[in-house]
PDB file with one MODEL, atoms N, CA, C and O in Angstrom:
MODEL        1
ATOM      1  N   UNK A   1      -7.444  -4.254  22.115  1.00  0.00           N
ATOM      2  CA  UNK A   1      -6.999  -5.081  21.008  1.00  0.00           C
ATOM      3  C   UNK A   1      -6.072  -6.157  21.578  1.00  0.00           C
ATOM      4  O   UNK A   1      -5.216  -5.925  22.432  1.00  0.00           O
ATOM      5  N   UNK A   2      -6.301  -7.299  21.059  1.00  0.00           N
ATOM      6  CA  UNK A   2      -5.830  -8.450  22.033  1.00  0.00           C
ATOM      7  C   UNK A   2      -4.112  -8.598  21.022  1.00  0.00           C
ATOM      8  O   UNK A   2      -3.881  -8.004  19.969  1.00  0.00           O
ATOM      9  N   UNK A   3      -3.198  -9.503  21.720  1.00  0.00           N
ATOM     10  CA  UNK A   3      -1.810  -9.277  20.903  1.00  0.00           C
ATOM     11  C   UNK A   3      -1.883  -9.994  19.387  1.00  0.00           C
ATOM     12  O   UNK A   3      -1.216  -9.596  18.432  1.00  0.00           O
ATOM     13  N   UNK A   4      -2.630 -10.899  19.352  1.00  0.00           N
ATOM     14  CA  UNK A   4      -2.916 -11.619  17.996  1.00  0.00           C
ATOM     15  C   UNK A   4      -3.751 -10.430  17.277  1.00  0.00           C
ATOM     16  O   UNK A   4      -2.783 -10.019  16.637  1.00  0.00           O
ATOM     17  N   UNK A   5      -4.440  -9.857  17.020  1.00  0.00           N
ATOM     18  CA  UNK A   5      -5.026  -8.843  16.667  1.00  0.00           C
ATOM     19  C   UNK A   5      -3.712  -7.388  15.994  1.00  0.00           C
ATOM     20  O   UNK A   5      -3.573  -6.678  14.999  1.00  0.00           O
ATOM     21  N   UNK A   6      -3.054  -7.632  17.270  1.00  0.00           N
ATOM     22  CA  UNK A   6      -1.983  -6.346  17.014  1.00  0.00           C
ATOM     23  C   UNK A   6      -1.201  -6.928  15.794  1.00  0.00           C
ATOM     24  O   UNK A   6      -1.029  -6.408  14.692  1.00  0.00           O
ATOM     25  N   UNK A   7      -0.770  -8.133  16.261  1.00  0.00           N
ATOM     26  CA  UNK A   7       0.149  -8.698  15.120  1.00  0.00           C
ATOM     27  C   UNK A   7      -0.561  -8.822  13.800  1.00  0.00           C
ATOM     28  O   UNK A   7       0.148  -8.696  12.803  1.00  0.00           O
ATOM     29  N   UNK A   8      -1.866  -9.053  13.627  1.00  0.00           N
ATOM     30  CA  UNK A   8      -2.474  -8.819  12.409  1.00  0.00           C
ATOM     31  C   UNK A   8      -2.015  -7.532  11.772  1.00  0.00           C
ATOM     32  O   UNK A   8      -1.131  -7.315  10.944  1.00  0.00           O
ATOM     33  N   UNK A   9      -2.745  -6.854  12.302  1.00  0.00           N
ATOM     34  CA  UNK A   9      -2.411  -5.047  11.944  1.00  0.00           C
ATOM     35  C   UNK A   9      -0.780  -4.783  11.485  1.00  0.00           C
ATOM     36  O   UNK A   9      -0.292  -4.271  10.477  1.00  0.00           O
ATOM     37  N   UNK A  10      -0.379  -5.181  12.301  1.00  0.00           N
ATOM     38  CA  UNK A  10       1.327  -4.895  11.899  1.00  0.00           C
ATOM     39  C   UNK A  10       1.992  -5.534  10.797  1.00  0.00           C
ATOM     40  O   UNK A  10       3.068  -5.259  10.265  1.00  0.00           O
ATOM     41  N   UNK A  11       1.022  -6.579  10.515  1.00  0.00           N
ATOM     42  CA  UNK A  11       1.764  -7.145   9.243  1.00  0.00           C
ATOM     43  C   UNK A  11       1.129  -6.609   8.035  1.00  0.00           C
ATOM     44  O   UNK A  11       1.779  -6.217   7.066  1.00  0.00           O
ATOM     45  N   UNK A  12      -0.352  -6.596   8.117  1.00  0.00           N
ATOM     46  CA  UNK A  12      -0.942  -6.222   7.011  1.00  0.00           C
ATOM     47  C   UNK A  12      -0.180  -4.301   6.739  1.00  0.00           C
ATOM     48  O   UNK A  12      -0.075  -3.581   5.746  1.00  0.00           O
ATOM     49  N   UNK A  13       0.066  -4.191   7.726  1.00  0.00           N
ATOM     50  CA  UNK A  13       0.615  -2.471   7.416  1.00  0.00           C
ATOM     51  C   UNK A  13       1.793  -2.583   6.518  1.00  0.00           C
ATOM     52  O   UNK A  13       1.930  -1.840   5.546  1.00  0.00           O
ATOM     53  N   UNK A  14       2.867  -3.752   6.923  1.00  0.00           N
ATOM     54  CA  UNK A  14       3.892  -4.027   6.232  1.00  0.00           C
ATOM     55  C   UNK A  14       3.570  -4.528   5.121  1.00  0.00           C
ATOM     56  O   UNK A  14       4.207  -3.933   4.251  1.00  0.00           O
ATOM     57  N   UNK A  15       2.578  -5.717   4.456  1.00  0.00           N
ATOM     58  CA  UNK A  15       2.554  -5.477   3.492  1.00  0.00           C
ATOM     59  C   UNK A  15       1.773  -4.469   2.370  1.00  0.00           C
ATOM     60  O   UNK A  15       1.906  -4.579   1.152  1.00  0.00           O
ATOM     61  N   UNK A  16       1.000  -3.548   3.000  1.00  0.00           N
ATOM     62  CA  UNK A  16       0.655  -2.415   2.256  1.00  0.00           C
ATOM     63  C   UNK A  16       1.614  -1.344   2.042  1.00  0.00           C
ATOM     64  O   UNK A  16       1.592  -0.568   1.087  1.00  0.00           O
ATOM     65  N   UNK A  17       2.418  -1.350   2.946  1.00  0.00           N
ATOM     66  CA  UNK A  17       3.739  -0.835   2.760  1.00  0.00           C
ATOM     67  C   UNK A  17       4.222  -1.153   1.506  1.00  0.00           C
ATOM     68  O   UNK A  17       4.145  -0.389   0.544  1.00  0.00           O
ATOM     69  N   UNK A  18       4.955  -2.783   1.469  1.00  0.00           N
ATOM     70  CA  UNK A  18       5.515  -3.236   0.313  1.00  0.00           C
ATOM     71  C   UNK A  18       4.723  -2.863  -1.093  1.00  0.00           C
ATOM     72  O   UNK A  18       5.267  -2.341  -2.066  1.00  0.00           O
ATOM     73  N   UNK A  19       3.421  -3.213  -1.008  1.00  0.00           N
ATOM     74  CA  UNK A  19       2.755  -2.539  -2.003  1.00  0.00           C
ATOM     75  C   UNK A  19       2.924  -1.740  -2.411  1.00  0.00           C
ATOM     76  O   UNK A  19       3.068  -1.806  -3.632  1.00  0.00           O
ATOM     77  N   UNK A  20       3.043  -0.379  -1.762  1.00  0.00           N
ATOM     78  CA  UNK A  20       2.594   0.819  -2.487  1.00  0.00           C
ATOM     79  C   UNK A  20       4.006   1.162  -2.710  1.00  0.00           C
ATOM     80  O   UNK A  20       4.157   2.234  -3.296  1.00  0.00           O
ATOM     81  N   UNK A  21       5.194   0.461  -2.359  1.00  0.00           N
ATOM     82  CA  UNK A  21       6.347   0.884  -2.785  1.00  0.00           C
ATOM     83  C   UNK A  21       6.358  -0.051  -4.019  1.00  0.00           C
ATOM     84  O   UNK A  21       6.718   0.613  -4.991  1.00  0.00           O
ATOM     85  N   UNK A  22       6.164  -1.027  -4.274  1.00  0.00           N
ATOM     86  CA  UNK A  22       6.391  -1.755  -5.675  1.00  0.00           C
ATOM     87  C   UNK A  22       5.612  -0.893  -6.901  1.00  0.00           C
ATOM     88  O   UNK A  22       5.944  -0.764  -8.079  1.00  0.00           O
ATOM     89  N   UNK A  23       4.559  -0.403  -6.238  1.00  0.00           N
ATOM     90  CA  UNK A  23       3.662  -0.049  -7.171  1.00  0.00           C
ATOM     91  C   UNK A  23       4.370   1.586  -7.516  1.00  0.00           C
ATOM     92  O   UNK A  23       4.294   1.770  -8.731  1.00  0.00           O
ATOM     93  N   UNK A  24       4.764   2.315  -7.084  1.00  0.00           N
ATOM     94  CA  UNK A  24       4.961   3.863  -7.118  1.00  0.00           C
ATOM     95  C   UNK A  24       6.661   3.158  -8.038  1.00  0.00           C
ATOM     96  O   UNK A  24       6.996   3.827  -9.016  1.00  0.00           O
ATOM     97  N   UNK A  25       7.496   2.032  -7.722  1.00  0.00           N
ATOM     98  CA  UNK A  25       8.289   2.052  -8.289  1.00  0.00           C
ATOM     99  C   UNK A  25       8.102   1.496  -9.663  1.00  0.00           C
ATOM    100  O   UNK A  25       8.872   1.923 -10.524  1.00  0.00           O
ATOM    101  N   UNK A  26       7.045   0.457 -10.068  1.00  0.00           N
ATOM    102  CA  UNK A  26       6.886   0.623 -11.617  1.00  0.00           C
ATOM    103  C   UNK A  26       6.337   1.406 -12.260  1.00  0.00           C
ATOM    104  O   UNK A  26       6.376   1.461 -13.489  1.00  0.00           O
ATOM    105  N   UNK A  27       5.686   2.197 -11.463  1.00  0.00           N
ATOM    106  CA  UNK A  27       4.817   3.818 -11.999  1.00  0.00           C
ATOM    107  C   UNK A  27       6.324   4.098 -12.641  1.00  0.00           C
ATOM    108  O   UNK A  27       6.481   3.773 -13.818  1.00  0.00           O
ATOM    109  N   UNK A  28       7.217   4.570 -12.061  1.00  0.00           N
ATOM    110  CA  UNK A  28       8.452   5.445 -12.095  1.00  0.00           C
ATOM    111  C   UNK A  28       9.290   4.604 -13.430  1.00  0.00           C
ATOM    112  O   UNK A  28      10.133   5.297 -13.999  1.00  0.00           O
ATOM    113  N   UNK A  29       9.128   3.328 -13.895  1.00  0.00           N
ATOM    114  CA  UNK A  29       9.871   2.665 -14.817  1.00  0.00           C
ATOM    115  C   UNK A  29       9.007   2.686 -16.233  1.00  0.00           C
ATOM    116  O   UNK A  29       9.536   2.791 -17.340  1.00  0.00           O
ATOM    117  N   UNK A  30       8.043   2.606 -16.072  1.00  0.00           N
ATOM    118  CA  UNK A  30       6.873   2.284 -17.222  1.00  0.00           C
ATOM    119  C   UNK A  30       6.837   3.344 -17.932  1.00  0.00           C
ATOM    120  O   UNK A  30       6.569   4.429 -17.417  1.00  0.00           O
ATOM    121  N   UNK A  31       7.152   3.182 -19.481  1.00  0.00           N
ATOM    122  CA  UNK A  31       6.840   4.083 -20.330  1.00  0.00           C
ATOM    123  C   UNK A  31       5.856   4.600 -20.743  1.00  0.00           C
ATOM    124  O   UNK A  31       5.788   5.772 -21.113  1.00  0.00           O
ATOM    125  N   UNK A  32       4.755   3.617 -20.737  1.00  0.00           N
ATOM    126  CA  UNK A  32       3.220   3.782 -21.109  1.00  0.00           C
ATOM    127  C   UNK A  32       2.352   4.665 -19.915  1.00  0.00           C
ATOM    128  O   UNK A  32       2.350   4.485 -18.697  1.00  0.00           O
ATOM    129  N   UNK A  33       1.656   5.635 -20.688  1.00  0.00           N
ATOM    130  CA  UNK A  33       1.422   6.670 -19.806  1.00  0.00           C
ATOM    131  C   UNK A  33      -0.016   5.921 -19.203  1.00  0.00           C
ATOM    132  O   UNK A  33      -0.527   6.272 -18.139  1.00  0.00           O
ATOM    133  N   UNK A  34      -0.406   5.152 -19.820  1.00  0.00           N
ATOM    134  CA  UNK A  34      -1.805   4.522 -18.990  1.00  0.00           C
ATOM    135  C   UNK A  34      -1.779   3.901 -18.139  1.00  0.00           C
ATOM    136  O   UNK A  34      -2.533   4.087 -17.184  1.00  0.00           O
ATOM    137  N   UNK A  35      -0.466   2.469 -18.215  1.00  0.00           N
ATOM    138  CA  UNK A  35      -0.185   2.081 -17.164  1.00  0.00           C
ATOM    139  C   UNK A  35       0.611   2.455 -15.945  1.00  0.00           C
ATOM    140  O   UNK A  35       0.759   1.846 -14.886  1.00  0.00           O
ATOM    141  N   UNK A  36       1.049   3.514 -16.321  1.00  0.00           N
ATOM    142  CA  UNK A  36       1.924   4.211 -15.239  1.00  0.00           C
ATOM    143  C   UNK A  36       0.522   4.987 -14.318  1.00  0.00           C
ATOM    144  O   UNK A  36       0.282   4.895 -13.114  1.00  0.00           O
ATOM    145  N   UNK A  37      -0.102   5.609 -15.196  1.00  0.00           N
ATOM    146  CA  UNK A  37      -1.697   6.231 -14.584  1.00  0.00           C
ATOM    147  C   UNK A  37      -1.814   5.092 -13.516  1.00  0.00           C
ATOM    148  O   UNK A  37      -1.530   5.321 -12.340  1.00  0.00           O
ATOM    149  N   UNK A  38      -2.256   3.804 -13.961  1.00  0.00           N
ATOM    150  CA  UNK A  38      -2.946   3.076 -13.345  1.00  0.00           C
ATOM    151  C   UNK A  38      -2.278   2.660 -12.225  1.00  0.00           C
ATOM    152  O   UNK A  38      -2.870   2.468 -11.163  1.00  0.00           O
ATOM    153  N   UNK A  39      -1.045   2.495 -12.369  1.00  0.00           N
ATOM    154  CA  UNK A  39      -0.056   2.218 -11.133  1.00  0.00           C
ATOM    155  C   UNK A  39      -0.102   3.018  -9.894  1.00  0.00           C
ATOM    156  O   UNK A  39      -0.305   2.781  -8.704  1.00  0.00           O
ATOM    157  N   UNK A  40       0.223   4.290 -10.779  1.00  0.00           N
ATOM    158  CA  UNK A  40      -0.071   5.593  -9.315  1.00  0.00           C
ATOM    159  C   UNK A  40      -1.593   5.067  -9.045  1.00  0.00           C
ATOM    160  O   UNK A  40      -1.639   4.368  -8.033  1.00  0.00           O
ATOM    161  N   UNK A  41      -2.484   5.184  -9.510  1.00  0.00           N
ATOM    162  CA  UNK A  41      -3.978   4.865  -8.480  1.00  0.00           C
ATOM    163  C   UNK A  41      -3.693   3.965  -7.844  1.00  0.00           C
ATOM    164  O   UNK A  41      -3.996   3.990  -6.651  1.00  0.00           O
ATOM    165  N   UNK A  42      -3.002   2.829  -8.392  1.00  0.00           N
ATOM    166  CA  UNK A  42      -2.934   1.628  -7.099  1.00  0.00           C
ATOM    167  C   UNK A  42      -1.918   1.766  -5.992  1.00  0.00           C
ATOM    168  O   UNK A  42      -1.656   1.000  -5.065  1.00  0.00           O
ATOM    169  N   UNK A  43      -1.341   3.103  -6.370  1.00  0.00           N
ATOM    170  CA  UNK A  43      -0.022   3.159  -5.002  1.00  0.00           C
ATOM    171  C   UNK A  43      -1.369   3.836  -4.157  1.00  0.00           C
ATOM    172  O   UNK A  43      -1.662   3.209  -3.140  1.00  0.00           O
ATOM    173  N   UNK A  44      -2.119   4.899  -4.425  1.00  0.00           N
ATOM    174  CA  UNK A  44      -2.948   5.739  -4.266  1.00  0.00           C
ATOM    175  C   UNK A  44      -3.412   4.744  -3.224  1.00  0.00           C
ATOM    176  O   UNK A  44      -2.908   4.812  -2.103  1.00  0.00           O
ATOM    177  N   UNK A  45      -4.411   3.741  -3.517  1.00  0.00           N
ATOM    178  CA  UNK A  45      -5.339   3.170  -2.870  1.00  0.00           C
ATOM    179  C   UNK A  45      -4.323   2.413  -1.899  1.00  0.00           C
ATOM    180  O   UNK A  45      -4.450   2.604  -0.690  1.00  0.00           O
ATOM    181  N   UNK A  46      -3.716   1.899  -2.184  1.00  0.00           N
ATOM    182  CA  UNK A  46      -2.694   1.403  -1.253  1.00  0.00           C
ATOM    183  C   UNK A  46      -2.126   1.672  -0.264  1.00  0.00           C
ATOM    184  O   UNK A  46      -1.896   0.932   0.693  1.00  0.00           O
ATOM    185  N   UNK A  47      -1.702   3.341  -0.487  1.00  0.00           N
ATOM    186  CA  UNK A  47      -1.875   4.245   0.742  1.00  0.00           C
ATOM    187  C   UNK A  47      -3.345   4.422   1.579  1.00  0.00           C
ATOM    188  O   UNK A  47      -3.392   4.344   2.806  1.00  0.00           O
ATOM    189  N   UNK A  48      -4.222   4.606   0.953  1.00  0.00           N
ATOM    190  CA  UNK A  48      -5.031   4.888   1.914  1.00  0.00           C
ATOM    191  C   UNK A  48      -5.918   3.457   2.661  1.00  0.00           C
ATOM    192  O   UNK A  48      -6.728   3.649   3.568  1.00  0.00           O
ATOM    193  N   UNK A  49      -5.657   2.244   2.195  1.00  0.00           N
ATOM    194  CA  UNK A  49      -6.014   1.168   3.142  1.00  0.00           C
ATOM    195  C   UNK A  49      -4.973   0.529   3.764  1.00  0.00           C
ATOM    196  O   UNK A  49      -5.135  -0.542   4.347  1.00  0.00           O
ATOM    197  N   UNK A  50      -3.286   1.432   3.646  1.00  0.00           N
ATOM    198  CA  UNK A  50      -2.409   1.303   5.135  1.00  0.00           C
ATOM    199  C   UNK A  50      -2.660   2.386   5.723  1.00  0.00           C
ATOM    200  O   UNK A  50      -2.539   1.960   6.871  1.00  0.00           O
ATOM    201  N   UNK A  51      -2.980   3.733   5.883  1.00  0.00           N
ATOM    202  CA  UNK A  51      -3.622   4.650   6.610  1.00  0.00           C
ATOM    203  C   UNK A  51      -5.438   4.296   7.629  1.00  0.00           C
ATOM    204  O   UNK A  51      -5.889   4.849   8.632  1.00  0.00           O
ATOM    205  N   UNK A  52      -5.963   3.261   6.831  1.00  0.00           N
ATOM    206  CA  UNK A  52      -7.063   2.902   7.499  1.00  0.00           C
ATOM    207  C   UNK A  52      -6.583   1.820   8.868  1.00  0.00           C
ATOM    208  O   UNK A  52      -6.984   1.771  10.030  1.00  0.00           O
ATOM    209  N   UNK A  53      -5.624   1.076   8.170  1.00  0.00           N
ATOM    210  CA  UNK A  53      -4.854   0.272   9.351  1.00  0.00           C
ATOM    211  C   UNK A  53      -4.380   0.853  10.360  1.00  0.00           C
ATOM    212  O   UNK A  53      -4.775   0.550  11.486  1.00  0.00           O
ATOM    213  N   UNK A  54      -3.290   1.955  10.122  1.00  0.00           N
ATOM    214  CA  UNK A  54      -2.631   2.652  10.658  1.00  0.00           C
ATOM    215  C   UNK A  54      -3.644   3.223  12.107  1.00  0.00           C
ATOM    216  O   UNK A  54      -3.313   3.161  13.291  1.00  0.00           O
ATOM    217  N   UNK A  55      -5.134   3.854  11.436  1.00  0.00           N
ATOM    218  CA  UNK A  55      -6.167   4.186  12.277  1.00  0.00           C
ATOM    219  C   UNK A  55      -6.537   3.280  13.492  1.00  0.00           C
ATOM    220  O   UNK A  55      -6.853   3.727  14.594  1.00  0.00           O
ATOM    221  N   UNK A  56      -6.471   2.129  13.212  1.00  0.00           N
ATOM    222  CA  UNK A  56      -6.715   0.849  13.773  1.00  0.00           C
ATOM    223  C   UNK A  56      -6.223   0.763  15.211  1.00  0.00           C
ATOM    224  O   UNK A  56      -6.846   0.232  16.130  1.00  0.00           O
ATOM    225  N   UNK A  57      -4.673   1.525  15.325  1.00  0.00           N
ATOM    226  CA  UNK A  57      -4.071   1.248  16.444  1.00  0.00           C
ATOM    227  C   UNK A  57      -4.111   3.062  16.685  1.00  0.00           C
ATOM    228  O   UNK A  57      -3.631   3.560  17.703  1.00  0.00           O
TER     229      UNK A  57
ENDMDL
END
């Protein structure tokens, strides 16, 4: 993996990072039980395409 490549990976990890923390934290604020549902799936998926990154290296 060439260093431009690495630096790809490392950022996109950081922002799937940021993601799935924004997302798990309006899960945690939202009263509405559907959108809070829907939030956790998107922390959900969020985790698992920074875990596919993560694979990467």
């Amino acid at each position: 993996m060439t260093s431009k490549e690495l630096l790809y990976v490392e950022d996109s990890l950081g922002h799937e990072k940021f993601m799935k923390s924004c997302a798990t934290k309006t899960a945690n604020q939202l009263q509405d039980v559907n959108l809070s549902n829907y939030m956790k799936d998107l922390e959900e998926k969020h985790n698992q395409i920074f875990n596919k990154f993560l694979n990467l290296l």
